[in-house]
C-alpha positions in Angstrom: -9.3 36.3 83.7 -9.1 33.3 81.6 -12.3 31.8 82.9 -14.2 35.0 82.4 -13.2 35.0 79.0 -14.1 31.1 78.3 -17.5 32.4 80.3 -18.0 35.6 77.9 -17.7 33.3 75.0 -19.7 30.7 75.5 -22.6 33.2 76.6 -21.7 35.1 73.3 -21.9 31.6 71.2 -25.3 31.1 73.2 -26.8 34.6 72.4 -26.0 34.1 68.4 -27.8 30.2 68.3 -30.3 31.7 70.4 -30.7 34.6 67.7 -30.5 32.4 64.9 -33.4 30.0 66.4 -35.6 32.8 67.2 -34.7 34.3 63.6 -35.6 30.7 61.8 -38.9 30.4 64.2 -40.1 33.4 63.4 -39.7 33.6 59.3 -41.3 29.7 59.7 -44.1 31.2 61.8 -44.8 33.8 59.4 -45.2 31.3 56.3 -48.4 29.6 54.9 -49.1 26.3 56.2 -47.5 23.8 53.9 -44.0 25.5 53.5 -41.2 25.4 54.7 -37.7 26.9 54.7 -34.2 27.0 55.6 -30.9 29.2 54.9 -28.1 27.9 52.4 -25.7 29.0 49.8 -26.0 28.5 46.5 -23.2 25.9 45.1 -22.4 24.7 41.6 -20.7 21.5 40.7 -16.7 22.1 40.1 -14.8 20.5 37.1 -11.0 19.4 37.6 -9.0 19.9 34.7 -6.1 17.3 35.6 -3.0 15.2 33.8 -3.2 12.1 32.4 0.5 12.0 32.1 3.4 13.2 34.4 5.0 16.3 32.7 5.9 19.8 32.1 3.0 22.1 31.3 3.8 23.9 27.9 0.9 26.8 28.6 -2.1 27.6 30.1 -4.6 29.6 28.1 -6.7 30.7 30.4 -7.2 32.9 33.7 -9.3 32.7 36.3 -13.1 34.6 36.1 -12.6 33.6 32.0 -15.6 31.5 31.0 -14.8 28.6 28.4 -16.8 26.6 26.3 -17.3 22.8 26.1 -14.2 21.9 24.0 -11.7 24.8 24.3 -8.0 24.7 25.0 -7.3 25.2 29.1 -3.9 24.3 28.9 -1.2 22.1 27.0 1.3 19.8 28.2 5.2 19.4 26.5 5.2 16.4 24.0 8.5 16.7 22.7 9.7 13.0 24.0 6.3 11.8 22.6 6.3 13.5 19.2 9.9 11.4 18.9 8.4 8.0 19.8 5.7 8.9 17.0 7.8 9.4 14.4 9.8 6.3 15.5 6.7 4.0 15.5 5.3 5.7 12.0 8.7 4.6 10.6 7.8 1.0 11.7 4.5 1.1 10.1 6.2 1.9 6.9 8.8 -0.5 7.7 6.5 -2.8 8.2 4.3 -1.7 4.8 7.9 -3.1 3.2 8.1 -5.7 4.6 4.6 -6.5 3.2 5.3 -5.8 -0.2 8.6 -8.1 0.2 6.4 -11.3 1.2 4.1 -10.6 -1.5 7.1 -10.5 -4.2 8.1 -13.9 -2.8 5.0 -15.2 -2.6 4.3 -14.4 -6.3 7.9 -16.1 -7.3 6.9 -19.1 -5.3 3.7 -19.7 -7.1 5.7 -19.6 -10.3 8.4 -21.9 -9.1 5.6 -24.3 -7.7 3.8 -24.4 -11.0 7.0 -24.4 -12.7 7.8 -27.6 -10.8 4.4 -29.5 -11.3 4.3 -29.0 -14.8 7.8 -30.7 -14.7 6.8 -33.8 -12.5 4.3 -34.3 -14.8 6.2 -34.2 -17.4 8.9 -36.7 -15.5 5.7 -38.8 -14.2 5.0 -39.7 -18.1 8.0 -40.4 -19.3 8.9 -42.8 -16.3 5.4 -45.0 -17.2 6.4 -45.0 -20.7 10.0 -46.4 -19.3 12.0 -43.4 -20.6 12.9 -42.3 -16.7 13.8 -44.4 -14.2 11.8 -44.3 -10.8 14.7 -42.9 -8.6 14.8 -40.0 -11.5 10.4 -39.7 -10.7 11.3 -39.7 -6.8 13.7 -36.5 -7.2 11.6 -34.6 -9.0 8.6 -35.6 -6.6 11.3 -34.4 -3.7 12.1 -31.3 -5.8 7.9 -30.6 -6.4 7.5 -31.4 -2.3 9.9 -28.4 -1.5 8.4 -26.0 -4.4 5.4 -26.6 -2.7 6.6 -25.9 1.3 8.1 -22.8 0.3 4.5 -22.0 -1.2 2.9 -22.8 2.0 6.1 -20.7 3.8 5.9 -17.3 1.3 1.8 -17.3 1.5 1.8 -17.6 5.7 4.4 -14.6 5.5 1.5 -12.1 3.9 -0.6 -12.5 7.1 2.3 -11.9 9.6 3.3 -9.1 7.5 -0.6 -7.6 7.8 0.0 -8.4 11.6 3.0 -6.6 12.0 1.3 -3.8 10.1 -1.4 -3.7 12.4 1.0 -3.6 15.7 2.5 -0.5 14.3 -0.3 1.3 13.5 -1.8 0.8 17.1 1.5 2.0 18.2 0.4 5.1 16.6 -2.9 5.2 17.8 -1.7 5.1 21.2 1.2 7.7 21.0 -1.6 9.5 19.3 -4.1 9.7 21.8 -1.7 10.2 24.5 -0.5 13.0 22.4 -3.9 14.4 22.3 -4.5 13.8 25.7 -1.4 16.2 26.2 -4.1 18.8 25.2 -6.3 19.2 28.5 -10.0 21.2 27.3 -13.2 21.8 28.8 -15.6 19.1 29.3 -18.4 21.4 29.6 -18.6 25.2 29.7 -18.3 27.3 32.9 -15.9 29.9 34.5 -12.2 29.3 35.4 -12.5 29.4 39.4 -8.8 28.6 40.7 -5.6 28.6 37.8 -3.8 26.2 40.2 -0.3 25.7 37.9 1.7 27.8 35.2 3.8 27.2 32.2 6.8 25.6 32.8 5.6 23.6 36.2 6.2 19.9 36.2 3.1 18.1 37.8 2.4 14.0 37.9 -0.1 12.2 36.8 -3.7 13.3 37.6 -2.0 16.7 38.7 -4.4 19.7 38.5 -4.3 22.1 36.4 -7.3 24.3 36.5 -10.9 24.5 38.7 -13.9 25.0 36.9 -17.5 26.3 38.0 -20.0 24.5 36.0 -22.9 27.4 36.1 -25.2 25.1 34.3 -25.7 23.1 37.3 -26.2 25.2 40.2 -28.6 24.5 43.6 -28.6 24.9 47.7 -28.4 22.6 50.1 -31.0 23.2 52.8 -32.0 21.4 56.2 -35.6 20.4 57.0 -36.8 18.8 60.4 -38.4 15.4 60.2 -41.5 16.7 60.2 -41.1 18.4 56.9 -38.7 16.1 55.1 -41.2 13.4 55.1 -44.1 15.1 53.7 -41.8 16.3 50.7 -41.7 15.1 47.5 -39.1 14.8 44.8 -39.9 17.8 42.1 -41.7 19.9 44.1 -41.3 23.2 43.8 -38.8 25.5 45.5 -38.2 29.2 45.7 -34.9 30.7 46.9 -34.1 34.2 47.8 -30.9 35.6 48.2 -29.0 37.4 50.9 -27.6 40.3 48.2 -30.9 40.1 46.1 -33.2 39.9 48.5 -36.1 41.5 45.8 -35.7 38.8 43.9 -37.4 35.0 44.2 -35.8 32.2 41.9 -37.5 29.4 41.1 -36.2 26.6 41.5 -37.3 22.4 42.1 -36.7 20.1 44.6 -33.6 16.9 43.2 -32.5 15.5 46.6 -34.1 14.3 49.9 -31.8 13.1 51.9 -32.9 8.8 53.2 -31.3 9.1 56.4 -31.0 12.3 59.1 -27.9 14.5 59.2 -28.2 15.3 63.0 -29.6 12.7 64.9 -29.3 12.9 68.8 -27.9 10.2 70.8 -31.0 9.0 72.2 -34.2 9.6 70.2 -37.1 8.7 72.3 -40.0 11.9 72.1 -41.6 13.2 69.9 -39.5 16.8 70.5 -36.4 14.8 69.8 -37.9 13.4 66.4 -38.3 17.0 65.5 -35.1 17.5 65.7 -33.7 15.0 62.9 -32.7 17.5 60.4 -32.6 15.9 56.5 -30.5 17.3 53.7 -32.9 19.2 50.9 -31.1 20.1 47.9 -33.1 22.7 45.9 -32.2 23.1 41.5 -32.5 26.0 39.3 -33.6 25.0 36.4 -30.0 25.2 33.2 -32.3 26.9 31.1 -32.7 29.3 33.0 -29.3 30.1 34.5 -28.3 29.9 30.5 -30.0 33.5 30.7 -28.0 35.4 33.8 -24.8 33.1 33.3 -22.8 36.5 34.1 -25.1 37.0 37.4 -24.7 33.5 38.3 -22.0 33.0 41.8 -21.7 30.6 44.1 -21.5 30.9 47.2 -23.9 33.9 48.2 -26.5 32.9 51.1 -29.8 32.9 51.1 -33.0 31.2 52.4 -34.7 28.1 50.3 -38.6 27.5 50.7 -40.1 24.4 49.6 -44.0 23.5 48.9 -44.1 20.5 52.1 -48.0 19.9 51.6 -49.7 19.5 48.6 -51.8 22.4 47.2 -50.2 25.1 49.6 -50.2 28.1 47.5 -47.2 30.5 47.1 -47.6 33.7 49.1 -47.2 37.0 46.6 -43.6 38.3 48.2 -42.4 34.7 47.1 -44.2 35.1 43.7 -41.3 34.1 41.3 -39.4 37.8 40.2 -36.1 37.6 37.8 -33.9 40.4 37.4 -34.8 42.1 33.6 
């Protein structure tokens, strides 16, 4: 029994490839020279809306099918341990802005006890050449105008470690700041919530996802094309697609990908049937400006069939004439 159902299956699996060949060969042999297609599903490039920080998510302000613009709130992460480490490293800066003020009150009473000092050397320097101070009385008050003027040098290096320290605190800021912000996760770029991946109150790590979102402004299908027509193609060539649940309407679209090197290649390729058989990836755009016009329409994911000009100057037959929904 088992082997007739191992038997039954594989003749079933055989029928459908069979099918599907005869299906491929026979919408190829009704096209124009010069074009060629191949099923695929349309796809559109997914945003992950992640942590930068381990922690508890405060909310998330959106659910999925929503569509967000570039810039809006997805969701919000708790900051309470960094709000205190904020306030702690503002109170430095001011600190710090104290501090300043302090070593330019000293440095202001140092100039006046330097110049206080020099006036009175000189004064002492005079009266020793006219012999009314003895030299040991000039040599204090040179020692007492060498010390005014080290505690100059002191008070006026004490302004730019004070600016230093000023500075450190205020990047302390910054950086509690901007982690603070980062705390805030928004939309790079508009498109629809797909997946809402965690809720409010969930404790994630860093780079922990929050929230999947379909960009709709970058949307395209992946095709296959045998050697034979993969060569002859040329980047920007034009492209129609037609999809499984529309089928009455053809999109236009260009083509932004040829794959370099084949997808399937056999183990041995030695004739010319088995080149034929190298199958390269095709990936076929629709254009942003116009998906901007059916961005509730747009869905990835629906099948469909992609054709692609191959030859230059094939001509688009009329049921693959380009028709939009009005």
């Amino acid at each position: 029994m088992n082997k007739k159902w191992v038997i039954l299956v594989v003749a079933l699996l055989a029928a459908v490839g069979a099918g599907a060949l005869w299906w491929q060969n026979s919408v190829d042999a009704s096209l124009p020279d010069g074009i060629g297609s191949s099923n695929g599903r349309i796809e559109a490039e997914r945003i992950e809306i992640a942590t930068k920080l381990a922690g508890r998510i405060a909310e998330v302000a959106v659910a999925e099918g929503d569509w967000v613009e570039a810039g809006q709130l997805i969701a919000e992460m708790e900051t309470f341990e960094l709000d205190a480490q904020l306030h702690a490293a503002q109170a430095t800066v001011r600190q710090a802005e104290q501090q300043k003020l302090q070593a330019e009150a000293l440095l202001r009473q140092r100039k006046s006890e330097a110049l206080t000092t020099e006036t009175e050397f000189a004064r002492v320097e005079k009266l020793t050449a006219d012999g009314f101070y003895s030299e040991a009385q000039s040599d204090t008050q040179r020692t007492v105008l060498d010390t005014a003027q080290a505690a100059l040098a002191a008070a006026e290096a004490g302004i730019p470690l004070a600016e230093a320290n000023i500075a450190a605190a205020e990047a302390s800021v910054e950086r509690l700041q901007s982690l603070i912000s980062d705390a805030k996760l928004t939309a790079p770029r508009a498109g629809r919530v797909q997946y809402v991946l965690a809720h409010s109150g969930e404790i994630l790590g860093a780079g922990g996802r929050v929230v999947t979102l379909t960009d709709l402004s970058d949307m395209y299908m992946s095709i296959f094309l045998p050697s034979g027509d993969a060569g002859r193609l040329a980047i920007g060539a034009e492209a129609r697609i037609v999809l499984d649940a529309i089928p009455d309407y053809v999109i236009p679209a260009r083509v932004t990908f040829v794959a370099s090197t084949a997808q399937f290649t056999p183990r041995s390729v030695e004739t010319q049937q088995e080149r034929d058989q190298l199958m390269f990836r095709v990936k076929l755009t629709i254009a942003p400006e116009l998906l901007a016009d059916y961005q509730d329409r747009a869905r990835a994911g629906v099948p469909g069939v992609g054709y692609v000009l191959v030859k230059e100057g094939a001509v688009w037959p009329a049921d693959l004439a380009v028709r939009l929904p009005q």
